[in-house]
LOLUM-918465 format. One record per atom (N, C-alpha, C): residue in three letters; atom name; x, y, z. Coordinates in nm, 4 decimals, m for minus. Example, Ala and Ser with C-alpha at 12.3 -4.5 7.8 and 13.67 -1.06 7.14 Angstrom:
% LOLUM-918465
REC  rest  atom        px        py        pz
REC   ALA     N    1.3190   m0.5690    0.7800
REC   ALA    CA    1.2300   m0.4500    0.7800
REC   ALA     C    1.3200   m0.3300    0.7800
REC   SER     N    1.2850   m0.2250    0.7080
REC   SER    CA    1.3670   m0.1060    0.7140
REC   SER     C    1.2900    0.0030    0.7870
This chain:
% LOLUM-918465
REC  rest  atom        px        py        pz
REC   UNK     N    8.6387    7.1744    9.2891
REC   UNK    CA    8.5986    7.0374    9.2688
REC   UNK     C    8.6644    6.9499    9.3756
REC   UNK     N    8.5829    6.8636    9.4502
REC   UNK    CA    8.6464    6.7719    9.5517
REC   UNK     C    8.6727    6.6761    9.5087
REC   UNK     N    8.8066    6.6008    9.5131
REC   UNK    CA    8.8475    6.4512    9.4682
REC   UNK     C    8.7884    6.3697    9.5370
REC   UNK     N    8.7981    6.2512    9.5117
REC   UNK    CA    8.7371    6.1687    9.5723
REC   UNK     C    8.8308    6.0702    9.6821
REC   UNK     N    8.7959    6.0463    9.7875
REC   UNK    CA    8.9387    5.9882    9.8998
REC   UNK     C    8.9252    5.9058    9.8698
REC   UNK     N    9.0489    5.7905    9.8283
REC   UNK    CA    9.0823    5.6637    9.8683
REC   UNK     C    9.1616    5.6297    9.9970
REC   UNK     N    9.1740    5.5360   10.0798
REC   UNK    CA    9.2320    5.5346   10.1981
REC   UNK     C    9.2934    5.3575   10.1684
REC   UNK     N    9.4415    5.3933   10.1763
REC   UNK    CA    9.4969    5.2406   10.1367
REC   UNK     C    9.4857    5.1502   10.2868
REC   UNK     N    9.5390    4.9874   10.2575
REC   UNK    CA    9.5116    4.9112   10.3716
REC   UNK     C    9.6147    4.9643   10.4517
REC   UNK     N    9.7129    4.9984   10.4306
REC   UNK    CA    9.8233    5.0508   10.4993
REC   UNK     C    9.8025    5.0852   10.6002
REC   UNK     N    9.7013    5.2867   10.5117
REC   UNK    CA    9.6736    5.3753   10.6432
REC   UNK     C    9.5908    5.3214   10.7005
REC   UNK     N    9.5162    5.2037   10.6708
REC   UNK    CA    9.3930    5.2011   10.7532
REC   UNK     C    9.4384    5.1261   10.8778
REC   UNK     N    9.5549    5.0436   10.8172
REC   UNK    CA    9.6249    4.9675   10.9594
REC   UNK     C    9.7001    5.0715   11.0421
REC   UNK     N    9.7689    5.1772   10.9720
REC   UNK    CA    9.8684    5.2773   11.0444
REC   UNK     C    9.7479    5.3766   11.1596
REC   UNK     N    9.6046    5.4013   11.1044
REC   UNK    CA    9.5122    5.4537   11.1887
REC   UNK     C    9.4522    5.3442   11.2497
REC   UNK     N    9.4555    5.2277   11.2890
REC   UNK    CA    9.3664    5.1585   11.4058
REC   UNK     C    9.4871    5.1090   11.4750
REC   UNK     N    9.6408    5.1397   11.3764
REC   UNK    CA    9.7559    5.0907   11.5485
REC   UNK     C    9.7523    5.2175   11.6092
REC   UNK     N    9.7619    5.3237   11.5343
REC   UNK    CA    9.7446    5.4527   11.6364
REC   UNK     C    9.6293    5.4823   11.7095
REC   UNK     N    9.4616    5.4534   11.7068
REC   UNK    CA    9.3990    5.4855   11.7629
REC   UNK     C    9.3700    5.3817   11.8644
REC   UNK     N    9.3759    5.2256   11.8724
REC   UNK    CA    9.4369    5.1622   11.9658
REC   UNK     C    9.5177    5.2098   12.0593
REC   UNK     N    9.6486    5.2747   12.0369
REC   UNK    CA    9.7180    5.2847   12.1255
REC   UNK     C    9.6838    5.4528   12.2090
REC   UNK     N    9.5830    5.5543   12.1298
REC   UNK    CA    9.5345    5.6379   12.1646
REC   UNK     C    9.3948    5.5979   12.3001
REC   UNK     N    9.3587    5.4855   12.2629
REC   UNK    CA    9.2511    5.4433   12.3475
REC   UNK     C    9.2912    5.3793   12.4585
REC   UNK     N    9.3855    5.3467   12.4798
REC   UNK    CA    9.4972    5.2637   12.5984
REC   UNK     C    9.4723    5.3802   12.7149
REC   UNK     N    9.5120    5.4503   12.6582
REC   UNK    CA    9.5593    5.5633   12.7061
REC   UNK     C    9.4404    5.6528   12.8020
REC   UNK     N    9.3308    5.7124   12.6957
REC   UNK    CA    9.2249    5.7494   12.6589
REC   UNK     C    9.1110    5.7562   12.6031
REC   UNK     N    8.9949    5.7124   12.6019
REC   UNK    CA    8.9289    5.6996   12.5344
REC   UNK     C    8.9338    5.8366   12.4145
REC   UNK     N    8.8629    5.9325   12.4819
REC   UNK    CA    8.8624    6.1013   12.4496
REC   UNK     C    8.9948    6.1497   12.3326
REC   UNK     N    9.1335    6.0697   12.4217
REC   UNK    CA    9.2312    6.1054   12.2952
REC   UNK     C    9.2053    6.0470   12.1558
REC   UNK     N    9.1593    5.9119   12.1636
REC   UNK    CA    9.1477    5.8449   12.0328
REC   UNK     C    9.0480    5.9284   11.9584
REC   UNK     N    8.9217    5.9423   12.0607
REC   UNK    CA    8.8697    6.0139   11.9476
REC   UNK     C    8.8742    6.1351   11.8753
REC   UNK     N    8.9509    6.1876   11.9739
REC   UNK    CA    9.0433    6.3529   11.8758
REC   UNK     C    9.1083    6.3319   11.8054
REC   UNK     N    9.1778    6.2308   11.7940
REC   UNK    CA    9.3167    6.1783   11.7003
REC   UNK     C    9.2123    6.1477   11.5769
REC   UNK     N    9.0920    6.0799   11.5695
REC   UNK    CA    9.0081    6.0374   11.4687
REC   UNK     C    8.9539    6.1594   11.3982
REC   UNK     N    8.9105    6.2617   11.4840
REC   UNK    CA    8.8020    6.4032   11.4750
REC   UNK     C    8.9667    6.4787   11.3743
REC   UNK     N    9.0698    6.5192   11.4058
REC   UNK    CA    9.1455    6.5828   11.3410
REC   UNK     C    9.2121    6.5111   11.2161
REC   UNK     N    9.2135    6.3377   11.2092
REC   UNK    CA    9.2211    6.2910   11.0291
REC   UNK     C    9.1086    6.3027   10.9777
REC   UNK     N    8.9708    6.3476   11.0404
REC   UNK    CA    8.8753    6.3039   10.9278
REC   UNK     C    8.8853    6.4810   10.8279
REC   UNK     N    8.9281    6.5316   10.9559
REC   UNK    CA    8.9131    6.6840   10.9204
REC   UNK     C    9.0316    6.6771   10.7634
REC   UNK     N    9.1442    6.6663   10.8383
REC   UNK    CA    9.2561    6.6827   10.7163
REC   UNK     C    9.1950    6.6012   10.6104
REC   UNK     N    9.1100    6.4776   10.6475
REC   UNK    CA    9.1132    6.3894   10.5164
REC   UNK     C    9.0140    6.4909   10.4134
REC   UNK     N    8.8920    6.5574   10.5007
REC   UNK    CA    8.8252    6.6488   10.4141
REC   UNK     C    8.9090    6.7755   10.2920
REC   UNK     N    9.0082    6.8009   10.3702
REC   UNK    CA    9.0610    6.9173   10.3736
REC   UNK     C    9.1667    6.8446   10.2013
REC   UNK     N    9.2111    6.7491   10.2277
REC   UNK    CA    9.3094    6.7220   10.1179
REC   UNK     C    9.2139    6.6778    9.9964
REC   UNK     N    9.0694    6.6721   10.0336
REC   UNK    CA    9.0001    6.5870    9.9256
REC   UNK     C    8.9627    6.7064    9.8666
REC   UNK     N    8.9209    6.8229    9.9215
REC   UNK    CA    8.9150    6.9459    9.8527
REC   UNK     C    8.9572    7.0413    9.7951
REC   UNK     N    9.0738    7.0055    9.8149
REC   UNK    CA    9.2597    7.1149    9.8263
REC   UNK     C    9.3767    7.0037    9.8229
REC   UNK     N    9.4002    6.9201    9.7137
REC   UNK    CA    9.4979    6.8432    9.7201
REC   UNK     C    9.6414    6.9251    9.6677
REC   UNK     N    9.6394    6.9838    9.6064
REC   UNK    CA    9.7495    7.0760    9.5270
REC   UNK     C    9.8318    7.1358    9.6452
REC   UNK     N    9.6829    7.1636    9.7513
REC   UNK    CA    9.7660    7.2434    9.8413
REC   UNK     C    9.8770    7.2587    9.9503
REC   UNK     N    9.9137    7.1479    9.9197
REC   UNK    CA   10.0106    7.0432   10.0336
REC   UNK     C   10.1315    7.0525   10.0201
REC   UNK     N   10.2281    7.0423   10.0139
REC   UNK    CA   10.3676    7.0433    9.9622
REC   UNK     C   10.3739    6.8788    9.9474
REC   UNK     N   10.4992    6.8615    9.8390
REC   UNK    CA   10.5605    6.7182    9.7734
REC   UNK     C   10.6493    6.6896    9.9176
REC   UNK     N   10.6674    6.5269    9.8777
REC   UNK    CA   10.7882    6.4689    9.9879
REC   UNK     C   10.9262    6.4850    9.9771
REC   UNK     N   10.9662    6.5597   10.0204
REC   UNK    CA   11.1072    6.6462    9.9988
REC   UNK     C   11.2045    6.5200    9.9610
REC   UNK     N   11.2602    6.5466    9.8399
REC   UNK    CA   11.3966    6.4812    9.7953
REC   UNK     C   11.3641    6.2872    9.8169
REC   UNK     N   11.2585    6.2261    9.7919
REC   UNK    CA   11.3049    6.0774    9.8037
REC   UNK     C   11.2460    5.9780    9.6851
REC   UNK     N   11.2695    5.8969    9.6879
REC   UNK    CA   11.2179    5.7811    9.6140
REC   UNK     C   11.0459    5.7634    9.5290
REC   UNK     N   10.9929    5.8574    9.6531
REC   UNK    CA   10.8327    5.8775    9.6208
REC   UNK     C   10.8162    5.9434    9.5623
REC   UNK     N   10.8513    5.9818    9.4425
REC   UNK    CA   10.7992    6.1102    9.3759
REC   UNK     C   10.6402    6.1129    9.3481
REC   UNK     N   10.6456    6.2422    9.3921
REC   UNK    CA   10.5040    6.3036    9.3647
REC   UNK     C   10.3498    6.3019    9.4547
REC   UNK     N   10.4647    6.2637    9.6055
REC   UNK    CA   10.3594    6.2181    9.6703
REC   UNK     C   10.3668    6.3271    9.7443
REC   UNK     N   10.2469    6.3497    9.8159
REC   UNK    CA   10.2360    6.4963    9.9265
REC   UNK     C   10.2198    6.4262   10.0611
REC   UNK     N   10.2114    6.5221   10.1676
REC   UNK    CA   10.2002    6.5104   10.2972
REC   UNK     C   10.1435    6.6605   10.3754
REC   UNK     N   10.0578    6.5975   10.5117
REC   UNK    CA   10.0396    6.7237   10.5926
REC   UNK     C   10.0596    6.6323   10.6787
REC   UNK     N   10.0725    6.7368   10.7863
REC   UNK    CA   10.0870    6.7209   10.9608
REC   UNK     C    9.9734    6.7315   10.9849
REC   UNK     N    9.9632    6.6307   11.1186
REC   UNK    CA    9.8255    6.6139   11.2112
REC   UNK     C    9.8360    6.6861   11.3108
REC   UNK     N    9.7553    6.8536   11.3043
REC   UNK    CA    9.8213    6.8690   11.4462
REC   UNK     C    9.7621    6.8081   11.5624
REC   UNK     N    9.8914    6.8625   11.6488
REC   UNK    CA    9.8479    6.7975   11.8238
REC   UNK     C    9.8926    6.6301   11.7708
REC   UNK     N    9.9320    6.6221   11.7079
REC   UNK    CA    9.9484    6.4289   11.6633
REC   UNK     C   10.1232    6.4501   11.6409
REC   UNK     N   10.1950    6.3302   11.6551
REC   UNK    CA   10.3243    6.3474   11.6078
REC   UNK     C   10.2899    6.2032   11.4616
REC   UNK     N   10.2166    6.2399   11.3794
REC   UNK    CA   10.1862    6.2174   11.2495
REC   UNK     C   10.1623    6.2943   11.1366
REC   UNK     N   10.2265    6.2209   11.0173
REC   UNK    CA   10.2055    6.2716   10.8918
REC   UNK     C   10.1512    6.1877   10.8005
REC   UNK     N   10.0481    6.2410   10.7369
REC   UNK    CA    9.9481    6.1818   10.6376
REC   UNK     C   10.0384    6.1818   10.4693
REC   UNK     N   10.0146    6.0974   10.4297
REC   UNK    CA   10.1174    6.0648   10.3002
REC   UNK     C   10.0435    6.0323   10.1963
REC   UNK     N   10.0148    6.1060   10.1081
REC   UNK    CA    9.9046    6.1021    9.9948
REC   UNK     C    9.9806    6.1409    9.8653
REC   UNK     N    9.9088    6.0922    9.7354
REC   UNK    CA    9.8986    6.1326    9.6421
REC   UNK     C    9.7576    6.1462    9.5237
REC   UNK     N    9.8002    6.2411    9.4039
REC   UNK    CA    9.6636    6.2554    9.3639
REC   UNK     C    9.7089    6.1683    9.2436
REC   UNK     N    9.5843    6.0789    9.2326
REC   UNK    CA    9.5823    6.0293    9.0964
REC   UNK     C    9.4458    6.0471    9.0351
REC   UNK     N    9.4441    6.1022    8.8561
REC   UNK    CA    9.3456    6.1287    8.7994
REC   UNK     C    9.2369    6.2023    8.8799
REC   UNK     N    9.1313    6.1368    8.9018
REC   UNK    CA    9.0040    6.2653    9.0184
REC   UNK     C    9.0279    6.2284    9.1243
REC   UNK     N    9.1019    6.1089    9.1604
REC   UNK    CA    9.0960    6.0663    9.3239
REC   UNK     C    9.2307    6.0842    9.4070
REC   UNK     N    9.2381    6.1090    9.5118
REC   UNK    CA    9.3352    6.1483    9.5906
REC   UNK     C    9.3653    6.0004    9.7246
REC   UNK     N    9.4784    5.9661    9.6843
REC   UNK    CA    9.4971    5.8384    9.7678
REC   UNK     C    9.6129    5.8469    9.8879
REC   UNK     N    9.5068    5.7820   10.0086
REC   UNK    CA    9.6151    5.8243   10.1015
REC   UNK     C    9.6806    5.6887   10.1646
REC   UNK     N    9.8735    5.6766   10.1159
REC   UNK    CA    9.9022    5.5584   10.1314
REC   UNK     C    9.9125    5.5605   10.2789
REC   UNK     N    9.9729    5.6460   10.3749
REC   UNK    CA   10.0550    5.6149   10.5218
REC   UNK     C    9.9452    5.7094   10.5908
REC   UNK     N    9.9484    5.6756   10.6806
REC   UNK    CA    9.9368    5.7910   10.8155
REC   UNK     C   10.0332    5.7632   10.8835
REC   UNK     N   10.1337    5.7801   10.8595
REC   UNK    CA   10.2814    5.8035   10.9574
REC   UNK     C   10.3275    5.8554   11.0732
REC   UNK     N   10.3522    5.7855   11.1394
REC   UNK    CA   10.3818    5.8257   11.2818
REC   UNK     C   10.5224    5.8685   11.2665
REC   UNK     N   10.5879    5.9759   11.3396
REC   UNK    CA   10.6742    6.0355   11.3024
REC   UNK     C   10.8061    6.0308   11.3683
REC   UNK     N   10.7230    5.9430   11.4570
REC   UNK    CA   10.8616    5.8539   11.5688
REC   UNK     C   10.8776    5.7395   11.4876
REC   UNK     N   10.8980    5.7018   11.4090
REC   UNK    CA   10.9181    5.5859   11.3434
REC   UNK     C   10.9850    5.5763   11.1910
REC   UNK     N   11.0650    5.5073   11.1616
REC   UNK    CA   11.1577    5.5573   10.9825
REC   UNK     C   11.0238    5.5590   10.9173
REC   UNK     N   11.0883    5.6141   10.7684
REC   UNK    CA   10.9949    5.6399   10.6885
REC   UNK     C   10.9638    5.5012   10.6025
REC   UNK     N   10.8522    5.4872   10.5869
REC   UNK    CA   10.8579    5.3664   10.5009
REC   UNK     C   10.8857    5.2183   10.5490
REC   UNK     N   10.8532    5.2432   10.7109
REC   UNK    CA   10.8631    5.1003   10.7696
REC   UNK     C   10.7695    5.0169   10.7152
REC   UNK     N   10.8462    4.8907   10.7741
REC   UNK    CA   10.7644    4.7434   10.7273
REC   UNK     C   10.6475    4.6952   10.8412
């Protein structure tokens, strides 16, 4: 059974400062950086269990995967049928910045 994605304002700001700054750069990079979250986003909406929890903090119960080729981590949790993804986290940066 596939959950259903929610995508908070957060990540949606944490994915257009990263693909901005992917497009600076590259056009081509941004859009790989886009082509490999839509993939994971599929991937967690179908397989949320399958992720590991956020080791030891404040968030309980929230999961994460790595983007590869990205120095980001996607920060989700499942609630009821839907699976919500608060961060796309860049991994040069503390956790839980403002």
């Amino acid at each position: 059974m596939a959950f259903n994605l929610e995508v908070s304002d957060e990540a949606d700001d944490d994915t257009l400062n990263a693909v901005g700054y992917y497009f600076d750069i590259r056009e081509q990079l941004a859009n790989r950086f886009l082509n490999k979250l839509h993939n994971i986003y599929t991937q967690i909406a179908e397989n949320p269990q399958y992720y590991k929890y956020l080791p030891k903090t404040d968030h309980e119960n929230y999961r994460y995967t790595k983007l590869k080729s990205f120095p980001f981590v996607v920060v989700f949790r499942v609630e009821g049928e839907s699976v919500v993804v608060y961060r796309v986290f860049n991994t040069y940066r503390k956790p839980w910045y403002e």
